[in-house]
C-alpha positions as protocol buffer text, in pm:
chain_id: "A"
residue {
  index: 1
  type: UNK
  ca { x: 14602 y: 3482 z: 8702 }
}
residue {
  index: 2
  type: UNK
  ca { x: 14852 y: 3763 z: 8753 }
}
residue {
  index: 3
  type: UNK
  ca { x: 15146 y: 3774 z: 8473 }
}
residue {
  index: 4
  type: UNK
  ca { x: 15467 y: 3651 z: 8599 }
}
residue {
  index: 5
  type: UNK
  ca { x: 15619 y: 4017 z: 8483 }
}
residue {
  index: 6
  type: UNK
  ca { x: 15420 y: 4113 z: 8810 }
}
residue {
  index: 7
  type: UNK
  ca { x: 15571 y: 3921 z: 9075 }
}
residue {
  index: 8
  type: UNK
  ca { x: 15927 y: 3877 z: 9235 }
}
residue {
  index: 9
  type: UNK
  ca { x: 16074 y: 3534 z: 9124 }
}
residue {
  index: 10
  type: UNK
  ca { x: 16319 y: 3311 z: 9240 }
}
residue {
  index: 11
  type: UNK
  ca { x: 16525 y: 3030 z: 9017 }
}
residue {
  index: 12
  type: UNK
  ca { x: 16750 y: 2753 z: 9174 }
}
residue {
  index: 13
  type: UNK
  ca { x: 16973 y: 2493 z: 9055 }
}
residue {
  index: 14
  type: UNK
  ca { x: 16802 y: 2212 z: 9125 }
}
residue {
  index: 15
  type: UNK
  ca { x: 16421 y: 2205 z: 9208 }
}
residue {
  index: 16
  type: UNK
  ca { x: 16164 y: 2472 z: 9241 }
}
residue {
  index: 17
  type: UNK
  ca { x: 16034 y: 2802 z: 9102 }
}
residue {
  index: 18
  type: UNK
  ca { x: 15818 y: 3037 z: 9368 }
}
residue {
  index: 19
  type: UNK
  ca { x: 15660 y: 3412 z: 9280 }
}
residue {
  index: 20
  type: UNK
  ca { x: 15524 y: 3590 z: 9549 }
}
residue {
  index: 21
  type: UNK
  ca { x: 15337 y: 3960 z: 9510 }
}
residue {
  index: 22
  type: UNK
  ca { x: 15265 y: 4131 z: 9813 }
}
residue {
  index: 23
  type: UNK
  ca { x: 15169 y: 4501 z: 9862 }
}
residue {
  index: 24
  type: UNK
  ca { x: 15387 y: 4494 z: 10183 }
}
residue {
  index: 25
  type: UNK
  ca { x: 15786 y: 4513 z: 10239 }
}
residue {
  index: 26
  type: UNK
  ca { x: 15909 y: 4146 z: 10248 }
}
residue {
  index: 27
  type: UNK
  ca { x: 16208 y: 4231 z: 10527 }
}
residue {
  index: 28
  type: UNK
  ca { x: 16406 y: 4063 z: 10562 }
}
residue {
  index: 29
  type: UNK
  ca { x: 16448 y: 3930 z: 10191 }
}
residue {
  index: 30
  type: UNK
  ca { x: 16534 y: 4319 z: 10057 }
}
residue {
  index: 31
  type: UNK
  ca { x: 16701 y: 4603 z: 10138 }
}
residue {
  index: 32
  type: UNK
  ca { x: 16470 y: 4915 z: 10241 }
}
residue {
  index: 33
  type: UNK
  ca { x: 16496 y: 5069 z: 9857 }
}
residue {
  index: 34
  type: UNK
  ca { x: 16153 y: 4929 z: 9728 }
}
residue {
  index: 35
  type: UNK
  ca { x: 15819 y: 4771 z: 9848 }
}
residue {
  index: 36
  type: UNK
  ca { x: 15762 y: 4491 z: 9675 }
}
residue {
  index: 37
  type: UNK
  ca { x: 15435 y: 4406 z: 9473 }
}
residue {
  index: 38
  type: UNK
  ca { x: 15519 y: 4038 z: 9409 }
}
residue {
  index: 39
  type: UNK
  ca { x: 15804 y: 3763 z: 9465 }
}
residue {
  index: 40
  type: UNK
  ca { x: 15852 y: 3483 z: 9207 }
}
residue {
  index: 41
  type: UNK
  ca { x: 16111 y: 3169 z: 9249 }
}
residue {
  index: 42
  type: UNK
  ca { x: 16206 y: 2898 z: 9070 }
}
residue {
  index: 43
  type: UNK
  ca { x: 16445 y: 2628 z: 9141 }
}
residue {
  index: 44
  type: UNK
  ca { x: 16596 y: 2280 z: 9065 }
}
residue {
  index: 45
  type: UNK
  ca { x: 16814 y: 2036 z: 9150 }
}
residue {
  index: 46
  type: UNK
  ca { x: 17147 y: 1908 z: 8962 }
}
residue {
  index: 47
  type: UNK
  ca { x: 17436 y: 1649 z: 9052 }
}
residue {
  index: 48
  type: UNK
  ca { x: 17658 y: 1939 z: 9202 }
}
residue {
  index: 49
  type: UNK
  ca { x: 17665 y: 1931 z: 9589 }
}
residue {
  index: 50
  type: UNK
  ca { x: 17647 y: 2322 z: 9607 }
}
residue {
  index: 51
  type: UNK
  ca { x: 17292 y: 2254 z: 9403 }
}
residue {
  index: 52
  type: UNK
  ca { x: 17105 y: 2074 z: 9608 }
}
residue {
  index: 53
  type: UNK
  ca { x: 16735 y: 2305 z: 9669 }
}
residue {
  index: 54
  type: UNK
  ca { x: 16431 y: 2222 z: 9885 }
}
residue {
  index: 55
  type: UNK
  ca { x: 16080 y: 2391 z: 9961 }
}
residue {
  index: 56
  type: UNK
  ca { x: 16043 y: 2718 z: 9949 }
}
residue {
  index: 57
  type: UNK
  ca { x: 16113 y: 2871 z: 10294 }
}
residue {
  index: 58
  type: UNK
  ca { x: 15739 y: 3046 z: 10259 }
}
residue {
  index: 59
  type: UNK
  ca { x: 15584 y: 2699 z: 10180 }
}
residue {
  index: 60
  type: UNK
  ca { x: 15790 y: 2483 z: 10453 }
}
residue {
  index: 61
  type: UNK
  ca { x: 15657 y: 2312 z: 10778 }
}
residue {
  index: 62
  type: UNK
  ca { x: 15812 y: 2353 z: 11120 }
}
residue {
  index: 63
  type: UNK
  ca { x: 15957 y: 1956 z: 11115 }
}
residue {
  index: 64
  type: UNK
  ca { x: 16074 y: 1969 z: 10742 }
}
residue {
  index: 65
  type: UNK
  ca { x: 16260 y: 2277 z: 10866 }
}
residue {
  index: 66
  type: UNK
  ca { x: 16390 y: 2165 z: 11164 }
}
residue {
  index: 67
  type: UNK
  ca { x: 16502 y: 1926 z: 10961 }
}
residue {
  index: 68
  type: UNK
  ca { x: 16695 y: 2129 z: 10698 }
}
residue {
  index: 69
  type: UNK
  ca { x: 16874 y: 2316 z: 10970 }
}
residue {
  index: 70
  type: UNK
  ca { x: 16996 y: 1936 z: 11146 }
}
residue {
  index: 71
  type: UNK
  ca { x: 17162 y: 1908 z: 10806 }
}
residue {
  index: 72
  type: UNK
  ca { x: 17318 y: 2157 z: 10817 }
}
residue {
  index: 73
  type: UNK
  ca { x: 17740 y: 2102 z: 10764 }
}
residue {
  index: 74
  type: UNK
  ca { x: 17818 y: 2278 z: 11031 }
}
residue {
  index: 75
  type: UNK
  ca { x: 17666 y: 2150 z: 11393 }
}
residue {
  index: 76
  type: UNK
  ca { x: 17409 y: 2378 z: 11533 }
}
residue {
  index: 77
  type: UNK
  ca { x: 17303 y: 2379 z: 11906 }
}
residue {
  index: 78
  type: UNK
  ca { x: 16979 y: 2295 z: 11917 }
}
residue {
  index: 79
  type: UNK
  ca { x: 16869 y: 2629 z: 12051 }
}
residue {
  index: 80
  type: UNK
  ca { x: 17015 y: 2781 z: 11752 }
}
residue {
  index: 81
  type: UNK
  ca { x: 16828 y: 2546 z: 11539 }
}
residue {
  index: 82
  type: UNK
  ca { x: 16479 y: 2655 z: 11689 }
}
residue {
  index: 83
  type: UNK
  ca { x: 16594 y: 3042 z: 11693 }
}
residue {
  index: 84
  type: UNK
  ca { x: 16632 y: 2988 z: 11273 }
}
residue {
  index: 85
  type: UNK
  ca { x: 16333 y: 2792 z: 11265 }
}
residue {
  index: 86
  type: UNK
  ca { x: 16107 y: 3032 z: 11474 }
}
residue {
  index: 87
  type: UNK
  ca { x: 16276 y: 3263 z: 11223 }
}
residue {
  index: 88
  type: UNK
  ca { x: 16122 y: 3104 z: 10919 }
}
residue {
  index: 89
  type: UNK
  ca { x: 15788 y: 3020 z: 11056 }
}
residue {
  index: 90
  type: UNK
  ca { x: 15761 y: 3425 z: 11147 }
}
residue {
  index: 91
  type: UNK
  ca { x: 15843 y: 3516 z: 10783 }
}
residue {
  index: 92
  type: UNK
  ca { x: 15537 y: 3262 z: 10656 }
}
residue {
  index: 93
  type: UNK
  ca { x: 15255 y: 3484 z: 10865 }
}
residue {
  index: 94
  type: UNK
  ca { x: 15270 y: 3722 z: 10523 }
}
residue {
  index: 95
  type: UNK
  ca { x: 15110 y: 3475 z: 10384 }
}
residue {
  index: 96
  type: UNK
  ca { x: 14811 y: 3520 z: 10620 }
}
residue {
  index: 97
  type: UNK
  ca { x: 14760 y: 3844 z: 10608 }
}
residue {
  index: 98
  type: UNK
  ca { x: 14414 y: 4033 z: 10532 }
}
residue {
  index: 99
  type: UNK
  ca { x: 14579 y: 4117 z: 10204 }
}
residue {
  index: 100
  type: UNK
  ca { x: 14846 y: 3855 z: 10157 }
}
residue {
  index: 101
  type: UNK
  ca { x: 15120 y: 3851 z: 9896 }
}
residue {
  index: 102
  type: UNK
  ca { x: 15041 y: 3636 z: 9564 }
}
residue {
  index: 103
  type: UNK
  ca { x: 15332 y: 3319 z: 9540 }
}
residue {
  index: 104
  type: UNK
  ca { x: 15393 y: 3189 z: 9266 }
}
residue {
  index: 105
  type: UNK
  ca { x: 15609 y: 2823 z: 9365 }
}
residue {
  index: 106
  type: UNK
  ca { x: 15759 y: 2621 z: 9101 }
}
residue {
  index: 107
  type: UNK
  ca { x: 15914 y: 2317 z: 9248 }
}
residue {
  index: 108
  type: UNK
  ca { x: 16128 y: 2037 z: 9065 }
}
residue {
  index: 109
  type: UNK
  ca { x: 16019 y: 1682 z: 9089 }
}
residue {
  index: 110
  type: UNK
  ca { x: 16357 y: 1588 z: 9321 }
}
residue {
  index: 111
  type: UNK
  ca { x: 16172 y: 1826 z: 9532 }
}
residue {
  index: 112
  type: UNK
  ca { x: 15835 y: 1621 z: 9638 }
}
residue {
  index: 113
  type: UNK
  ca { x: 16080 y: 1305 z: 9638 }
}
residue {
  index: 114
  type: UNK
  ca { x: 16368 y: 1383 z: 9832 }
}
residue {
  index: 115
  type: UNK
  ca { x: 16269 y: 1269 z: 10227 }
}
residue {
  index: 116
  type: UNK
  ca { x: 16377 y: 1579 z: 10432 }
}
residue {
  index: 117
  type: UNK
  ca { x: 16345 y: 1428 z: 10821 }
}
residue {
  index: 118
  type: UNK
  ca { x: 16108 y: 1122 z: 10867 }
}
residue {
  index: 119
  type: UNK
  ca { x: 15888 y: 988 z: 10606 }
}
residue {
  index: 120
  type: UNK
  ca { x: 15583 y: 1134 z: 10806 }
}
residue {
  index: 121
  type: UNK
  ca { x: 15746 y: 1420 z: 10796 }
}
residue {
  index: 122
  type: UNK
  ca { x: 15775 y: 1446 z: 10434 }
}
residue {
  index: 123
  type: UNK
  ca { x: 15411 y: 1331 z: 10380 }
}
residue {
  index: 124
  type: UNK
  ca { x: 15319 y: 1665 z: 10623 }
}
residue {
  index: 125
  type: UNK
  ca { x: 15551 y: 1841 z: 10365 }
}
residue {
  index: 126
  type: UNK
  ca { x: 15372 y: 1748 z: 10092 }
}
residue {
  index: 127
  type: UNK
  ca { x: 15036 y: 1826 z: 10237 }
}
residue {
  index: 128
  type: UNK
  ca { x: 15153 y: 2167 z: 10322 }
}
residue {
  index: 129
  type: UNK
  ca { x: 15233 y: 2182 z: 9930 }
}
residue {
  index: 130
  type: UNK
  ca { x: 14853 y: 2046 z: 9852 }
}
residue {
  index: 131
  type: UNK
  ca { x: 14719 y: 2269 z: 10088 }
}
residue {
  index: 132
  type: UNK
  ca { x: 14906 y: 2588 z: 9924 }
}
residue {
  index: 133
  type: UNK
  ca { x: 14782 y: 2485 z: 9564 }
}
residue {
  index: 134
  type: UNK
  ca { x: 14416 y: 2528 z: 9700 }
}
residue {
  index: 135
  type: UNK
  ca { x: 14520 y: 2890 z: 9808 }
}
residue {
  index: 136
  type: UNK
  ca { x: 14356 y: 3184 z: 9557 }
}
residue {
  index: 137
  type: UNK
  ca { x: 14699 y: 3360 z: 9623 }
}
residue {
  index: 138
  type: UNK
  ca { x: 14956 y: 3066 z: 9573 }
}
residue {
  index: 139
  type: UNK
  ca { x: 14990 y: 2896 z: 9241 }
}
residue {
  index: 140
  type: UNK
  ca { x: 15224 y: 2598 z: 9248 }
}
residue {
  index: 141
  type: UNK
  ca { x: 15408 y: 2377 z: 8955 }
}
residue {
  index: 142
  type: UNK
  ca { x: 15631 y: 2087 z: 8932 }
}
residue {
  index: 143
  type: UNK
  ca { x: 15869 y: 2074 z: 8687 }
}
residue {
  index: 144
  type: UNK
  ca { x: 15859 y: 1692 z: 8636 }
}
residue {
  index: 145
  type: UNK
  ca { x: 16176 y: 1480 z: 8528 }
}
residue {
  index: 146
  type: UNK
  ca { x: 16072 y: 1400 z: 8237 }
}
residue {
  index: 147
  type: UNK
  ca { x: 16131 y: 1777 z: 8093 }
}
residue {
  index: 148
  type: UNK
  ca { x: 16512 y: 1702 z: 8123 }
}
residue {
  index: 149
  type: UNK
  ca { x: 16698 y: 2017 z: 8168 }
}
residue {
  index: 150
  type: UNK
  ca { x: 16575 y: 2311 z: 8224 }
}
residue {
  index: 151
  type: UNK
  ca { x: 16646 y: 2722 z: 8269 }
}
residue {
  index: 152
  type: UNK
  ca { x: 16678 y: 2702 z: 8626 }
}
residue {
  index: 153
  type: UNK
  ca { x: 17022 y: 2453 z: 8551 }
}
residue {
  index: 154
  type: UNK
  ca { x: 17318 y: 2691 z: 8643 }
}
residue {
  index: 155
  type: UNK
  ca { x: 17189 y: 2836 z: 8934 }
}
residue {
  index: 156
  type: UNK
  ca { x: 16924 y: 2944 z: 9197 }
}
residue {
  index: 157
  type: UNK
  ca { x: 16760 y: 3305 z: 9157 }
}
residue {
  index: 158
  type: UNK
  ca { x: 16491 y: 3532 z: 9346 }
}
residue {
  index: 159
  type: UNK
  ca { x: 16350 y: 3782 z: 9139 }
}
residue {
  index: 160
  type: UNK
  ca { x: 16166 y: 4079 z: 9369 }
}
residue {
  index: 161
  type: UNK
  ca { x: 15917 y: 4327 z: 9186 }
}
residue {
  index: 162
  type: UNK
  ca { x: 15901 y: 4643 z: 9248 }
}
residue {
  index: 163
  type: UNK
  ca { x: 15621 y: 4840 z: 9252 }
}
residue {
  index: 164
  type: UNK
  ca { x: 15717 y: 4879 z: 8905 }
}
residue {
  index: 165
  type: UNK
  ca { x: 15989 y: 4724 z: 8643 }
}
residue {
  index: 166
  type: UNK
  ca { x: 16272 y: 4978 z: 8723 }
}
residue {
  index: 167
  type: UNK
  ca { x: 16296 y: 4842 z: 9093 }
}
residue {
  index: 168
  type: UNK
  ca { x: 16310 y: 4528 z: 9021 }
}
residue {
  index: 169
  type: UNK
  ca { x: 16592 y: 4336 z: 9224 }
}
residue {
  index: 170
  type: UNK
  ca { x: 16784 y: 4009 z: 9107 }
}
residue {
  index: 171
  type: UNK
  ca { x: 16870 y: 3794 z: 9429 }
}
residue {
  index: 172
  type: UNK
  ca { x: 17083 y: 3520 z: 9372 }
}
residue {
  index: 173
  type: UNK
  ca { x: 17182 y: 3260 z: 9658 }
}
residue {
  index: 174
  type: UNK
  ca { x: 17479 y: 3110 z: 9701 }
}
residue {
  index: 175
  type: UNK
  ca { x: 17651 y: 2852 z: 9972 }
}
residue {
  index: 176
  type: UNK
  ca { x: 17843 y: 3148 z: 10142 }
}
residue {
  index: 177
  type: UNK
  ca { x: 17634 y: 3444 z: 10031 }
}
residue {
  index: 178
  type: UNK
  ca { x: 17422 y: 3602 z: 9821 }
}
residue {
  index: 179
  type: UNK
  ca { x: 17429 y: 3891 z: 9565 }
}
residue {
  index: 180
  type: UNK
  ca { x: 17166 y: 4122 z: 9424 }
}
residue {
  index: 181
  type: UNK
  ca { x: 17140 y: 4229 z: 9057 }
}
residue {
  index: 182
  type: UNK
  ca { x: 16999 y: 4489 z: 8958 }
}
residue {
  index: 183
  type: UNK
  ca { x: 17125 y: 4596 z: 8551 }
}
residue {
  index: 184
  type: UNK
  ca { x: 16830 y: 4571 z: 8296 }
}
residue {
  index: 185
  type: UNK
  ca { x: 17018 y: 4307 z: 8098 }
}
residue {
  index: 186
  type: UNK
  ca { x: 17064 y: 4071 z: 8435 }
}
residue {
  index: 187
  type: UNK
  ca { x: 16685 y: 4089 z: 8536 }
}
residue {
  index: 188
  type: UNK
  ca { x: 16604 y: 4007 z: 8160 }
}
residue {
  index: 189
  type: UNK
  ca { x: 16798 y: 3741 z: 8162 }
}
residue {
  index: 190
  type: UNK
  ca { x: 16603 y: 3587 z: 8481 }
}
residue {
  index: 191
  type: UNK
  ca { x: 16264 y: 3691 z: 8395 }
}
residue {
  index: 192
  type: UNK
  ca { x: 16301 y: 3526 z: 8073 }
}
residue {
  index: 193
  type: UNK
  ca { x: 16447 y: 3199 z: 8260 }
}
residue {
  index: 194
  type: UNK
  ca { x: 16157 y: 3237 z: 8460 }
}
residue {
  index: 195
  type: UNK
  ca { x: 15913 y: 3237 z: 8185 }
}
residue {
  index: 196
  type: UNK
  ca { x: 16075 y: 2922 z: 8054 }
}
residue {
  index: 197
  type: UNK
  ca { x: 16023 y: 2711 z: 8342 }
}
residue {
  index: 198
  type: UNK
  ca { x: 15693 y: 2852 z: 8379 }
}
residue {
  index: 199
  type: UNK
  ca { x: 15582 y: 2679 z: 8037 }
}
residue {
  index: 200
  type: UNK
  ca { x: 15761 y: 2362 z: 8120 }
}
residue {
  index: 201
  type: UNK
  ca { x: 15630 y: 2296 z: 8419 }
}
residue {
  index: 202
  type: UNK
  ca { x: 15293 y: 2078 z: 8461 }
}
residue {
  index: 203
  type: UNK
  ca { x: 14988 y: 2304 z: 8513 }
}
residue {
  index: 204
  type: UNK
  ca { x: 14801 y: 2354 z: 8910 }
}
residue {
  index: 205
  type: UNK
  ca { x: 14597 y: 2053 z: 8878 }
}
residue {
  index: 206
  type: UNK
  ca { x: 14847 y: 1839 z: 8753 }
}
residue {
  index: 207
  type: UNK
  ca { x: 15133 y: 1908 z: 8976 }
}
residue {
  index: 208
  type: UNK
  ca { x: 14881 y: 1855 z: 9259 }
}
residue {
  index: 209
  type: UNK
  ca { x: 14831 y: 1509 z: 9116 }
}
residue {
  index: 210
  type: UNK
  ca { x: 15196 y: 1405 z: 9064 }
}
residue {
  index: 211
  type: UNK
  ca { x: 15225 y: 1550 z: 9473 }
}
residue {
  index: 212
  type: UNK
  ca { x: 14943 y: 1305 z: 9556 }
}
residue {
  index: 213
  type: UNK
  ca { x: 15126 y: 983 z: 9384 }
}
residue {
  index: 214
  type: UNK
  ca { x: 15457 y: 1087 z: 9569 }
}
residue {
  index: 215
  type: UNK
  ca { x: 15315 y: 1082 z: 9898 }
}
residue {
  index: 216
  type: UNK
  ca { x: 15137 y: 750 z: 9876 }
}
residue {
  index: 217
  type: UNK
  ca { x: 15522 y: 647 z: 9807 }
}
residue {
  index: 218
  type: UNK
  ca { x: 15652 y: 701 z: 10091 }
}
């Protein structure tokens, strides 16, 4: 398995953790200074209403989406809504490619148990996840409750690797924005946060499991 120090990795909040490496430009997710080798993200979910995180764009399915965009707080016409959808679902063909990027998803527990759309939807959700944990280039970890909190707790982040250290890039999210980072002390901050939620989190198999037991909930 390739070391986390290899791929780009995002942290949220509230609920998941995702790495991705890739030998191609991710575009739109970085400016034009670096091709990245990998992507890594993490994120989680907290109390605060600016912290609330779902799947991974890369790992989502067209309904759970469609869904996220319905939510949205400000009204979108519903041509709008498929426009930003069609967006998302474009951006998911790098995983498909002949030589597709390596992700690296690490989702919190509130996650897999939060019902974004219909309960049918979610279920397809959460076989999308199950199907991506089969992948040779995707591995995928829940970060259970039971771990309590965790490094991803005061925000979401997106760390994208270079094709080596120095271009490494910091993204952070926010409601209204976003913001890249790029001093050594910022990305060592993240990569170590990273690291941390990568030992907390339940292994391939066993995330795959607790996945399983939250879909025959719904």
């Amino acid at each position: 398995m390739t070391p986390a120090s290899a791929f780009v990795k995002k942290a949220v909040t509230s609920s998941s953790a995702v790495t991705v490496s890739a030998s191609k430009p991710l575009r739109p997710l970085v400016s034009a200074r670096a091709v990245p080798p990998s992507i890594c993200s993490a994120a989680r979910t907290s109390g605060a209403p600016t912290a609330s995180v779902y799947v991974p764009g890369l790992l989502q399915t067209r309904a759970y989406s469609t869904a996220l965009q319905k939510a949205n707080e400000v009204p979108l016409e519903p041509t709008e809504i498929e426009r930003l959808v069609d967006i998302r679902m474009k951006r998911q063909e790098i995983l498909t490619r002949p030589k597709p990027p390596r992700l690296w998803a690490i989702l919190d527990e509130s996650v897999i148990r939060r019902v974004v759309g219909s309960p049918q939807a979610m279920k397809e959700q959460l076989d999308r996840l199950l199907e991506a944990n089969e992948s040779p280039h995707t591995t995928l970890q829940v970060l259970p409750f039971s771990k309590g909190a965790h490094a991803a707790a005061l925000g979401s982040f997106v760390i994208i690797g270079g094709t080596e250290p120095a271009l490494d890039v910091v993204y952070v999210d926010f409601h209204t924005g976003s913001l890249f980072l790029e001093k050594d002390e910022e990305l060592d901050r993240y990569r170590l946060a990273f690291e941390y939620l990568r030992a907390q989190a339940l292994d391939m198999e066993a995330s795959s499991a607790l996945i399983h037991r939250a879909r025959k909930e719904l």
